[in-house]
Each structure stands twice: as structure tokens, then as C-alpha cells.
N, C-alpha and C positions, 0 to 999 in steps of 0.2 A: 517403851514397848508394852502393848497391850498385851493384859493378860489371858489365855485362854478359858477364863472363866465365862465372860461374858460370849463367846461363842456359843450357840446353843451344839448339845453333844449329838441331835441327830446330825448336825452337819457333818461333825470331825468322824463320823457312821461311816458304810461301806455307802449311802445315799448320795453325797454331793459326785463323785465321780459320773454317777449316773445320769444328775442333775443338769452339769457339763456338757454330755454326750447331746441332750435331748435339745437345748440351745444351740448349741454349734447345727445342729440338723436343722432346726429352724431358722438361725442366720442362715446358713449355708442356700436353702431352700429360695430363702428372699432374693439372695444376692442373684444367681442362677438365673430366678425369672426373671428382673431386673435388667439382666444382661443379655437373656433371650429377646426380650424389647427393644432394646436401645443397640444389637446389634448390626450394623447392614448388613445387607440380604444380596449376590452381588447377582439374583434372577432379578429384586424388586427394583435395582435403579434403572431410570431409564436416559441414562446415558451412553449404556452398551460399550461396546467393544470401544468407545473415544472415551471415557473414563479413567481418569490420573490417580492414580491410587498413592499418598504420603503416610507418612507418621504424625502422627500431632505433639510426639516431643521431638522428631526429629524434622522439619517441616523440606529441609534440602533434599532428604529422599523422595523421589518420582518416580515410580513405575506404572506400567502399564498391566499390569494383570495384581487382583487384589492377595493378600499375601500376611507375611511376616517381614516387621524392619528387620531389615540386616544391619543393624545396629544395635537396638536396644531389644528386638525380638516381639515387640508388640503388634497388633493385628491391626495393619492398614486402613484407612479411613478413606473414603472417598474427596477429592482435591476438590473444593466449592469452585466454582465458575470465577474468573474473573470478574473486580465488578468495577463500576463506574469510581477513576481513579486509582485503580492498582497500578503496578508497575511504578508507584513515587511512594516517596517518602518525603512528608511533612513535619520538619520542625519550629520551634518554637526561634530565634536567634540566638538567646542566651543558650540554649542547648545547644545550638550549634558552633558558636565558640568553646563551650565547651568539647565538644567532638574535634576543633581545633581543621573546621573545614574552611579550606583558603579559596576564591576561585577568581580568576581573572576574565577578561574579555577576551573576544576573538576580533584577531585586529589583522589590520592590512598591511604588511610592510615588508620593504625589501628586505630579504635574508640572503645570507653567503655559506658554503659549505666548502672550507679547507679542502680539498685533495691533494696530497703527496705522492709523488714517484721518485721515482730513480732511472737516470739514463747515460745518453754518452752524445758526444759532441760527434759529428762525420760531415765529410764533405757535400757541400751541396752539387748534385749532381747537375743540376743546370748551369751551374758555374766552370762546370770543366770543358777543357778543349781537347781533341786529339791530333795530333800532328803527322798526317802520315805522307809517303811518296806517291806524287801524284804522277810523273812520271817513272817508268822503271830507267834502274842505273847503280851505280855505284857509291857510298859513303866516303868522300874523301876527308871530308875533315866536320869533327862537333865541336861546337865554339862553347855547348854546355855541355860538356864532361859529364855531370853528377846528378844524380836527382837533389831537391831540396834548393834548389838555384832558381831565387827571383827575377822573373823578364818582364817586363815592361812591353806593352804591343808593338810591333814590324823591328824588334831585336833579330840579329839575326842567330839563325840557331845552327844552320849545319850547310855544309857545301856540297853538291851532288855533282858527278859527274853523269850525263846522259847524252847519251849519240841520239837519240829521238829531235833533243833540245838542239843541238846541233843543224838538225837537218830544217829543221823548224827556220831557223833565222836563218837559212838559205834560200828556203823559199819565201821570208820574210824579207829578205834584200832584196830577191828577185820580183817580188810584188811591190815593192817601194819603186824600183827600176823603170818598172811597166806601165806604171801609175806617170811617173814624170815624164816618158816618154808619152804615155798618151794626152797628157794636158800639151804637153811641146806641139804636139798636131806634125802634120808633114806637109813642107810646101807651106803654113803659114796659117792653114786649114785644121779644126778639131775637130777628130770624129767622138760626138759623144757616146754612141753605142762603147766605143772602144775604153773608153775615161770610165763608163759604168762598169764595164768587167773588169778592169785594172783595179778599181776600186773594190769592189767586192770579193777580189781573190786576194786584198792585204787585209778586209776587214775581216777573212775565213781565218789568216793564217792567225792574225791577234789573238781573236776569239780562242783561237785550241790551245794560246800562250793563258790566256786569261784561267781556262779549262786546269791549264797543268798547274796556278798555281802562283804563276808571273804577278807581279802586282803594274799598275798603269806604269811608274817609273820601272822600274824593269823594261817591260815591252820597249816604253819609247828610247833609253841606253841603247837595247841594243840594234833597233833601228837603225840607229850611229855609228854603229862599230862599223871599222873598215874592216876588219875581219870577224869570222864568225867566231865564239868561244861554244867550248861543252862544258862549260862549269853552268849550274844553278844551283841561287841563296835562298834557302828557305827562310822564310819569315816569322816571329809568334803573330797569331791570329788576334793574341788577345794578353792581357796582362794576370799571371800568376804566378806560381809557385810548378817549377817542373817536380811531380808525383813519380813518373815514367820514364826511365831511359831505355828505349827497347832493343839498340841495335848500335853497334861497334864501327869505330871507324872502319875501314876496307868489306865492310857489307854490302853485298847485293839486293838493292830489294827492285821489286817488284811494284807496279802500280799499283795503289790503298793500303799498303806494305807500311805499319804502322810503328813511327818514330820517338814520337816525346807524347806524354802526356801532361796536361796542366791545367792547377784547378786554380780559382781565382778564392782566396780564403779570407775576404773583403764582409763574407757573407757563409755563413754556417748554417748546418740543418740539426738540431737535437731531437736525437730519437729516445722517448720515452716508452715504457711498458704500463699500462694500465689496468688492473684489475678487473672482473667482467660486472663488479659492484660499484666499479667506480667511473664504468662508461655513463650511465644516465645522466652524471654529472660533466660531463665535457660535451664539448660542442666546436664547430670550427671557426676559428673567429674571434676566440676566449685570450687573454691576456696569460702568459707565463712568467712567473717569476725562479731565478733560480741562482743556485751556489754551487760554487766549484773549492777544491781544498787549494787549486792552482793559484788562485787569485783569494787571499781570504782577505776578508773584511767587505766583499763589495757583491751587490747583486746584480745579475743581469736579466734581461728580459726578452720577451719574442711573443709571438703568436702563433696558435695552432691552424696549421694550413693542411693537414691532411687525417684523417683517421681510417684506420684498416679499416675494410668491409667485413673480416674473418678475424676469428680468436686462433692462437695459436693453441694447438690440443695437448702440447706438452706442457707450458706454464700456463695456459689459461691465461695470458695478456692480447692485448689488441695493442699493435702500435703505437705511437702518435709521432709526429712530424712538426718541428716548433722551424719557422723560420728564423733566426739570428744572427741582427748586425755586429760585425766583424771588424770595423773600419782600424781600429787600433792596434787591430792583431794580440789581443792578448789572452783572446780564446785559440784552441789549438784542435784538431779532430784528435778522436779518442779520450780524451778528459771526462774523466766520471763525474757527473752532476747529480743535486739534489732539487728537483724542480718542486713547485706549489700552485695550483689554480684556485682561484677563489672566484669557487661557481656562483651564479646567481639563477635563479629559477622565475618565471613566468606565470600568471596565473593558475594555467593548468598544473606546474610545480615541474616542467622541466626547462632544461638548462641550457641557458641563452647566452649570447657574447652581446651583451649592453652597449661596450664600447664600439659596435658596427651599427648600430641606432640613426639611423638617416644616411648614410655613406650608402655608395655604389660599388659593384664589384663586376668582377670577368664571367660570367656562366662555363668559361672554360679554364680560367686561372681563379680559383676563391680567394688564394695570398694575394691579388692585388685590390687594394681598397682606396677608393679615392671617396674627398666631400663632394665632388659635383662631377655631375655626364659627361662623358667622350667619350675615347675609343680606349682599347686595352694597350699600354707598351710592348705587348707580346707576346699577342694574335691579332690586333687591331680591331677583335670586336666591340662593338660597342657595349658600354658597359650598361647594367641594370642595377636598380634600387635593392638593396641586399634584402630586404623584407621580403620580397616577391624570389630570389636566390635561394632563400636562406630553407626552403623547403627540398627542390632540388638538390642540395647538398648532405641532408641529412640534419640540416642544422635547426636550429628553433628559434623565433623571433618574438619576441615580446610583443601580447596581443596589442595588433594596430585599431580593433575596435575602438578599445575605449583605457586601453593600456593600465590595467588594473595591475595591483602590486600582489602578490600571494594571499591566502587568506591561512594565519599560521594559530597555532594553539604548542603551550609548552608540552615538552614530551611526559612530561610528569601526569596532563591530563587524562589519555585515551586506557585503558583498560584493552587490550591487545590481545583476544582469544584466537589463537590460529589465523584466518582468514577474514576476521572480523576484529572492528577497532568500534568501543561503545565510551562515549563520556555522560557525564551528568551534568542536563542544563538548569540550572538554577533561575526560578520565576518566584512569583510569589503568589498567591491564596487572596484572597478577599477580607481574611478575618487577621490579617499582616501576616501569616509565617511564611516561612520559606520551605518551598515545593523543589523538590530534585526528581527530575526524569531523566531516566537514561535513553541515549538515543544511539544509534547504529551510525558512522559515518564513516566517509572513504577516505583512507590516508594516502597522500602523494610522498617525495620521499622524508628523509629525516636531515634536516641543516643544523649540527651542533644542538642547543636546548629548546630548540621548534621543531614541529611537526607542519609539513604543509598539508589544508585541509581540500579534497578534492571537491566534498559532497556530504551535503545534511546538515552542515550548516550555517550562521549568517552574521556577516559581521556584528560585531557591538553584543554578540546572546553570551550570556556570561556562564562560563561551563568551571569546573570544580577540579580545582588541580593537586588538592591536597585533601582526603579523607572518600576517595572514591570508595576503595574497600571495605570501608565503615559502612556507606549507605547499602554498597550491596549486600553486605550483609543482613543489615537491616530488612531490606523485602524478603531475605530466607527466615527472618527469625516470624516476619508477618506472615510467612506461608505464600509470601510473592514469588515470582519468578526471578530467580537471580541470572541477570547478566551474563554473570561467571557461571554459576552451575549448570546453567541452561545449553551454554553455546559450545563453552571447549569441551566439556567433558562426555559429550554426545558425539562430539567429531574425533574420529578417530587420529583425523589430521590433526587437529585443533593444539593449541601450545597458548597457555596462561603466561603471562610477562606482567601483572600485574605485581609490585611489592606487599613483600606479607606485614603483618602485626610487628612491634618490636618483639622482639624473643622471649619467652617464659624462661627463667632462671629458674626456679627451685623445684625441682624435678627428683622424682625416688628414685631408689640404686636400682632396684629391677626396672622401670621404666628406661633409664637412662640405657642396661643392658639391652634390651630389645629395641632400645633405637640405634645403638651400635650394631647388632646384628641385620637389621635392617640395609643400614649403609654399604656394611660388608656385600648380602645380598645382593642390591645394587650397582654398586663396581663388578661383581659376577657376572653381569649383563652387558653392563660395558663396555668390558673386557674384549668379551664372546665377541663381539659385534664389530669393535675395530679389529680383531683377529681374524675376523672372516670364520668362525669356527659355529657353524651351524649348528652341529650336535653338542658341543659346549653349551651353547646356547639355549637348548631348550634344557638341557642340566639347572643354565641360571635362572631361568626361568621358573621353574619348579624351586629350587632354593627361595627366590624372592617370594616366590606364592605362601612356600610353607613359612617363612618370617615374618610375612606380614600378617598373616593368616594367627600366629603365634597367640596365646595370650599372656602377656606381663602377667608380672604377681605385681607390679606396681600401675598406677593409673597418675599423669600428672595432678600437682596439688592443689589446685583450686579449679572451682567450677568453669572459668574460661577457659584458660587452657583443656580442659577436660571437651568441652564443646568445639574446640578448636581442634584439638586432636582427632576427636571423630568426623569433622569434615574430614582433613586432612586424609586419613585411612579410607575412607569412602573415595575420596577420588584416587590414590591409588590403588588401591582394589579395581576400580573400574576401566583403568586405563592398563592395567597390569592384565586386566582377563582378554581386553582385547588383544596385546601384543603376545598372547598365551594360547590362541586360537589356533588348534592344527589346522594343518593342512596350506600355510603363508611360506613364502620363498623368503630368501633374507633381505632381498628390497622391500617386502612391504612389511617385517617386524622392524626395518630400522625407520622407517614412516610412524609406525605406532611407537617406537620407543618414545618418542620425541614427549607423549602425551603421557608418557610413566614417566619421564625424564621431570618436569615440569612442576608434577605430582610431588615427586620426593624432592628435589626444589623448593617447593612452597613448603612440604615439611620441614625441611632443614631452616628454611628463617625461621621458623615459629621455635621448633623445638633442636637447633642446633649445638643447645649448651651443654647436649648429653654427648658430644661428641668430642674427643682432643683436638679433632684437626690432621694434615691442613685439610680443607675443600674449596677445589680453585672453582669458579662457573670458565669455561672453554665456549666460545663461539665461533662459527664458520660460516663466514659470509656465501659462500656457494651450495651450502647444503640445500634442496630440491628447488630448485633452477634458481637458483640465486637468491631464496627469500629469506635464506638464514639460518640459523638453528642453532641452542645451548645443549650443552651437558652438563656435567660434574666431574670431579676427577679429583683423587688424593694425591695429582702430583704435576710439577710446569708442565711435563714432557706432553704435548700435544698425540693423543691418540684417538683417533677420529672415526666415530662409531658411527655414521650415516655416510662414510668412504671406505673407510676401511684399508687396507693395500693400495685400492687406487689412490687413494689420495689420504696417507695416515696422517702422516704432517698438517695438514690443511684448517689453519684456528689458531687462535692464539687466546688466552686466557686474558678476561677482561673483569673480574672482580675476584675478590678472596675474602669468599663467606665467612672462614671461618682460619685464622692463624695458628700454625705448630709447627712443629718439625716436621722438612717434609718427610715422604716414605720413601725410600730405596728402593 
């Protein structure tokens, strides 16, 4: 320690205080004008009212009028122009393994997407017959007693007594009579006039035999008879299973007075329920596979010959109609089945039946399919090339142009902002590195670990299916426009589905508290929402504001996460203030929830290790017209905050962020 000798003593005076003062004025002074210079002027730019005003430490902030970050609180800067080559990011290759960025080609190939239902076996109604009296009269005797009794075609099934029939083959004698007398001629002589009315008054009376029901041997029997009967045999029309006993020996019935019914069970119809997410993927024409517990160990098969035109408004299913061979009989109606389609899609990415690929069909029956032209078994139309059918029916045909196969990318690649789907093509530079742009492109549906691509891009372009998140970040830290900040978090609609960072583990006790309170908040909204409780609701709402709004006494430990947490807070703040907007009905905060949902989503992977647990992610395929939509939730029990009452149930839980006990 030096000693204060060598200090001179005016210093240790009442003078250095003074000395202090009169420096600080002078720094002070410098700094000031310094900053008066170098500050922008927001009369002098002349960019005007189009002017993007950022942070320069925090570059993801963008607004539109100059200001203060609402992050770090420092005074806006004006956003430089895009310039030749922004929107990519250039690296080196060895840095890019190190970023551990994977990317494949977009390639052309047939894909299949499983569908699952549930249904039930029923008769095919084109299979059944009805049996009724075609003359009126009396039942004297059924030869089939019982429903559930196999017949075989022209069995006989029941005896009628009719005086109609009766009178019938009297005048059917009496025409046979008149007929032989008139060919006999008189005197040796045939008058034809006379042989033609004879004839025509036995071929009236057959005809009204033929009419009631008589079959050819019948009519000509009783031709024969020396005397008349009033007994007639009714016939089966056709070979099945009697369904229907509708009437009692000693019955009266009446003409069309309806007696047996019978379905022929040679041949089944399975009716399936289909989800209105799972219609895209059928088509008519498509191959069924399916299992019953009646028959275990063995599958059976059929083809879909019909699909509703309407959804039903209570389950939300559309029929389906599978025609199914019977010939064993070891399918039965009403058996509950477990069906499976394995769709395949078409260039444009909808869903075709492959297997009708050059065959011909009915324009008025689609179940019938033959290889080659003729007429239909069962309207006799001729039949047509199912390509040229296959639009008529509602159905889709693998393009005949030039019969291209999908063009697919893995699901891992697209970055999926609400309404928009953005990947990164990987080219490369002049000076060897590798260049990543991101490009905007149209998604067709989702087949298992592929994505079909509609539009934007081409096969063989090599797009990045591992480390998207990395590079966009990388244009925020450049002061680029990020992909992700840019698009969903502007749209009110918008919903991020990209996966976060692996998680920050070492987190402080206050940090950790105000990410629990957070979450708490959170479910408060959720809550409200599947409750239908409007005024709850802007209660949670105000909670979520004021926790998020909170400041920790703790800040995560190290500089990433610290930078990650303030994106994170930034986008819910932002999505939080839209769904906090008066004057919105509860249809359109459970629209904007979707984009706070999202939000604290992408928090919870980053920093979910401040949490026990559990947090399931909940998805509902029907949420705003079918495009889908996540939440959160600390518990299985599905409660569905974009239904609400109408449809609570509706989702099922497809990942578990985070493991614990569940909550009661």
C-alpha cells in the first residue's frame, strides 16, 4: 500500500472534490455533443412514414414509428435497406457441420398415408328381395315358418288361396277351348280371323298369370288341369337368407301386401365413419383392408363404392360404403370392424385409387370395374375409361399427362408459420461456401414423415431439414428479416410449429418462479376459453399480462438463453396484446389465442426445466375449418379452447413436453 506521503496535500484539500466536478462537466459536455451528432433526426430521414425502426442490440425488434426498445429500452435506430444478398446466410462447410445442418433432396416418389376407421358390416341392399302377394287372397300354409331360413331360388315358400286365381284358369280353359275349336275349323274350313282372337284371348289371360306371379311351368300345369284349383305357390325370386316374416298362416292379404323378405349375404356392404380430416385422403375406387374380433387372425378386403355427399353435424363423419365378398359366409351384418386405407396421392397431392389405373367403369354404377369395354351387368350402359369417370364421381385420377409421382420433402423440413410453410434451399457461392435461402412454398397434405410439395419448388433443390431454426436465427442476429419473426407473429392468425433449441437447464430460483407463474397465468386462459367464460376470460387475460409483464429478480444464466428468453417474451407479449384487444367476441380471441398458445409453446421447450410438470401439447384436427390447431394443458382430459361446449372433447394429446404427476 502506498503511502500518503507521496500525495501532494493540496490534493488530499477541500480542491480535488472540486477538480472532479469541473471534469465530469467537461466529459459530460463532450459526450452530449457527440450524441447530439450521431443521433437520427426522425424529420431528416428521408424515408418517411415506410421507415422500420430496430434495436441494434436487439435486431428482431421492428417497428414502425421511432421509439424506445421494449426490451433493453434503448433508442431505435433506423432498419438499413435490404441489400443485394440479404435474406441468406453464408457459411463456411466446416461451420456448418458444426451447426450439425443436415439437408436432403426433394424427390419424386410414391407416398401412402394409413387411414384408420371403425365400422359395422349390413346388408347390401341391392341384394335383397321382397316377397309380396301379388294377387289378393288368403295365407294358407308357410313352408318357411321362421326368419333366418336359407332358400335357394323357385323354393317354394308359401300356398295362397285366391278366387281371383280361380276365375283366371277358367277363363284360361275356356281360351285353350276356343283356340282348339278354332284351328278344328267347321265343315273342314279354318276361319283365321277366328284362330287370331282365340289366340289372343289365351295369350291376355297367361299374361295377367305371368302379371300375378305364375312362373311359365305353373301357367302351362294348369292349362292341364281337368279342373280348376284356387291354391297358388309362391316362389323365392332369388337365393338367400329369409330377414322378414311378415304375415301368419290364415292372413288376408291384399295385392303388394308384403310377405318374406330376403337378402342374399354372398355379398356385404361395410359401413364406415370417416373424419372430415380424413376425407381428403379417400377416394372411390381405393382398396380396404380390415379386421373383425369374429374372425381373428385373418383380413379381409373390399372397395369403396360410395361416399356421402354431407357430413353428419352430430359426429362430424361422412359415411363410406366398402363393397364386400361374402361367398364363405363368415362375415355376418352388424359385426364391428376395424378398417385401414392406404391412400396414395397424385401429383397435385390428392388421393387416388391406383388400383382403377386403366380399367373401365358404369357412369352409373362406379362398383363396377372391368379391364376392357362393354356394357355394364346392371344397367347395360356402356361402360367408360375410369380416368375420364373418375372426375364425375368426385374421385381423382393420377395425372394422365405425363403421370408424375408427388413431389415430397420430410416433415422436419418446412418451418410452418400459420398460413405459410418457408424452408431453406441450400446452393452454393462462387468462393465454395454454402448459401441458405429461405423460400415461401405451398404445402399439399401430410403422408406419415413427408410433406407433399404443391409449389416453389423443384425436384433435385436440396432444402435443409435439420438446423432451419439455427439459420433463422442467424438473419435476426444479422438484422435480416427472420422467416419466423416476420410472418407468424404479424398475423394474428399465424401459429409457429417450428421445434425450439434443446432446453436451458440451469436456470435461478426467481427465474424458475416467474416461469411457473407464467404457465399458471396461461392455463387461466385456457381455462376461460374451453368454458365458454367470456368474463373469466378477460380476468385471464389481465393475469397473463401482469406475469408476463412481471420482472424476475432472477434473469437465465448464461448469455443464450438470456437472448433466447427475450425473443421468447417478445413474441408473447405480442400475441398476448392482440388476444387482449377490447372490443373481440370469443370467436375471435379463441383465433388469436392460437398465436399466444404458440408463443408460450416455443417458451416452454427452451425454458421448461423451470417447470414440474406434466404439460401435454393437445391437437384438434377440426379447429378453424379443418386446419388444425395445438394448445397445452397440465392434464389427459381433453378440454378444447377453440370449441369450447360445442365440441370440449374434440383432440387428443399428441406429445408430453414435459413428465410428472398428473394434476387432479
Amino acid at each position: 500500500m502506498k503511502s500518503t506521503q507521496s500525495i501532494p496535500r493540496w490534493f488530499l484539500s477541500g480542491a480535488a472534490p472540486a477538480l472532479f466536478a469541473v471534469l465530469a462537466f467537461v466529459l459530460g459536455a463532450y459526450m452530449f455533443a457527440a450524441q447530439e451528432t450521431q443521433a437520427p433526426s426522425p424529420v431528416a430521414t428521408d424515408q418517411g412514414a415506410h421507415t422500420t425502426w430496430t434495436c441494434s442490440m436487439h435486431p428482431s425488434v421492428q417497428l414502425v414509428e421511432m421509439g424506445k426498445c421494449p426490451i433493453c429500452l434503448m433508442d431505435l435506430i433506423p432498419l438499413a435497406e435490404r441489400k443485394s444478398g440479404a435474406g441468406q446466410v453464408a457459411l463456411r462447410p466446416a461451420v456448418a457441420d458444426l451447426l450439425a445442418i443436415e439437408t436432403r433432396p426433394a424427390v419424386r416418389q410414391a407416398i401412402s398415408h394409413a387411414v384408420s376407421m371403425v365400422g359395422r358390416l349390413a346388408i347390401d341392399e341391392t341384394r335383397t328381395s321382397m316377397i309380396s302377394a301379388w294377387v289378393p287372397g288368403r295365407i294358407d300354409r308357410l313352408f318357411v315358418d321362421s326368419t333366418g331360413i336359407s332358400v335357394r331360388k323357385d323354393d317354394h315358400l308359401a300356398d295362397l288361396y285366391s278366387p281371383p286365381l280361380y276365375q283366371a284358369q277358367v277363363e284360361l280353359a275356356q281360351a285353350g277351348s276356343a283356340l282348339a275349336r278354332a284351328r278344328a275349323g267347321h265343315n273342314g274350313r279354318v276361319d283365321e280371323s277366328l284362330v287370331s282372337a282365340a289366340l289372343s284371348g289365351l295369350i291376355a289371360v297367361e299374361e295377367r298369370m305371368r302379371l300375378w306371379g305364375l312362373t311359365e311351368l305353373q301357367i302351362r300345369e294348369l292349362a292341364v288341369l281337368e279342373k280348376p284349383t284356387d291354391q297358388i305357390t309362391i316362389y323365392a325370386p332369388a337365393s338367400g337368407v329369409v330377414t322378414e316374416k311378415l304375415v301368419h298362416e290364415g292372413h288376408y292379404v291384399e295385392t303388394g301386401t308384403p310377405i318374406y323378405s330376403i337378402a342374399d349375404l354372398s355379398g356385404l356392404w361395410l359401413e364406415l365413419q370417416a373424419f372430415e380430416s380424413d376425407l381428403p385422403w379417400l377416394s372411390l375406387g381405393q382398396e380396404v383392408y380390415f379386421q373383425t374380433d369374429s374372425v381373428p387372425g385373418k383380413t379381409f378386403d373390399g372397395r369403396i363404392t360410395f361416399i356421402d355427399p354431407w357430413i353428419d353435424p352430430r359426429t362430424r363423419t361422412a359415411k363410406l360404403r366398402v363393397e364386400v365378398p361374402n361367398e364363405q359366409g363368415q362375415l355376418k351384418p352388424e359385426m364391428f370392424v376395424r378398417a385401414k386405407v392406404n391412400a396414395e396421392v397424385n401429383a397435385n397431392g390428392e388421393a387416388i385409387a391406383a388400383n382403377l389405373d386403366g380399367t373401365y367403369s358404369c357412369p352409373m354404377h362406379p362398383n363396377v370395374s372391368s379391364p376392357d369395354a362393354g356394357s355394364c351387368p346392371i344397367c347395360e350402359m356402356p361402360l367408360e375409361p375410369w380416368s375420364t369417370l373418375a372426375g364425375s364421381f368426385g374421385a381423382k385420377y393420377r395425372d394422365s399427362d405425363d403421370g408424375l409421382l408427388p413431389l415430397v420433402i420430410p416433415t422436419t423440413a418446412p418451418l410452418i408459420t400459420g398460413r405459410r410453410a418457408v424452408v431453406y434451399i441450400q446452393t452454393y457461392s462462387d468462393t465454395g461456401e454454402l448459401v441458405y435461402e429461405g423460400r415461401e412454398i405451398e404445402l399439399g397434405p401430410r403422408a406419415g414423415s413427408m410433406f407433399v410439395v404443391l409449389d416453389g419448388l423443384q425436384e433435385g433443390e436440396l432444402v435443409v431439414t435439420r438446423g432451419s431454426f439455427k439459420i433463422d436465427s442467424e438473419l435476426e442476429l444479422t438484422a435480416q428479416t427472420s422467416w419466423m419473426s416476420s410472418g407468424v407473429w404479424e398475423d394474428v392468425d399465424g401459429v409457429s410449429t417450428e421445434q425450439a433449441e434443446p432446453r436451458f437447464e440451469e436456470l435461478s430460483g426467481p427465474f424458475v418462479q416467474h416461469v411457473n407463474r407464467l404457465w399458471a397465468a396461461y392455463l387461466g386462459v385456457q381455462s376461460a376459453l374451453a368454458a365458454d367464460d367470456l368474463a373469466g376470460l378477460g380476468q385471464a387475460l389481465v393475469a397473463a399480462r401482469v406475469a408476463l409483464e412481471a420482472k424476475s429478480q432472477g434473469e437465465p444464466m448464461d448469455g443464450k438463453a438470456k437472448a433466447s428468453w427475450e425473443r421468447d417474451q417478445l413474441r408473447m407479449k405480442s400475441s398476448l396484446e392482440r388476444a387482449s384487444m377490447p372490443g373481440l367476441d370469443m370467436g375471435e380471441r379463441r383465433a388469436r389465442f392460437e398465436s399466444f398458445s404458440a408463443a408460450v409453446d416455443l417458451a416452454i421447450q427452451h425454458f421448461g426445466s423451470a417447470l414440474e410438470g406434466p404439460v401435454y401439447r393437445v391437437h384438434c384436427p377440426m379447429a378453424f375449418d379443418n386446419r388444425g390447431a395445438d394448445w397445452l394443458q397440465a392434464d389427459k382430459t381433453v378440454n378444447n379452447p377453440y370449441f369450447g361446449a360445442a365440441m370440449l372433447r374434440c383432440g387428443s394429446v399428441t406429445e408430453t413436453l414435459i413428465k410428472g404427476e398428473e394434476q387432479e
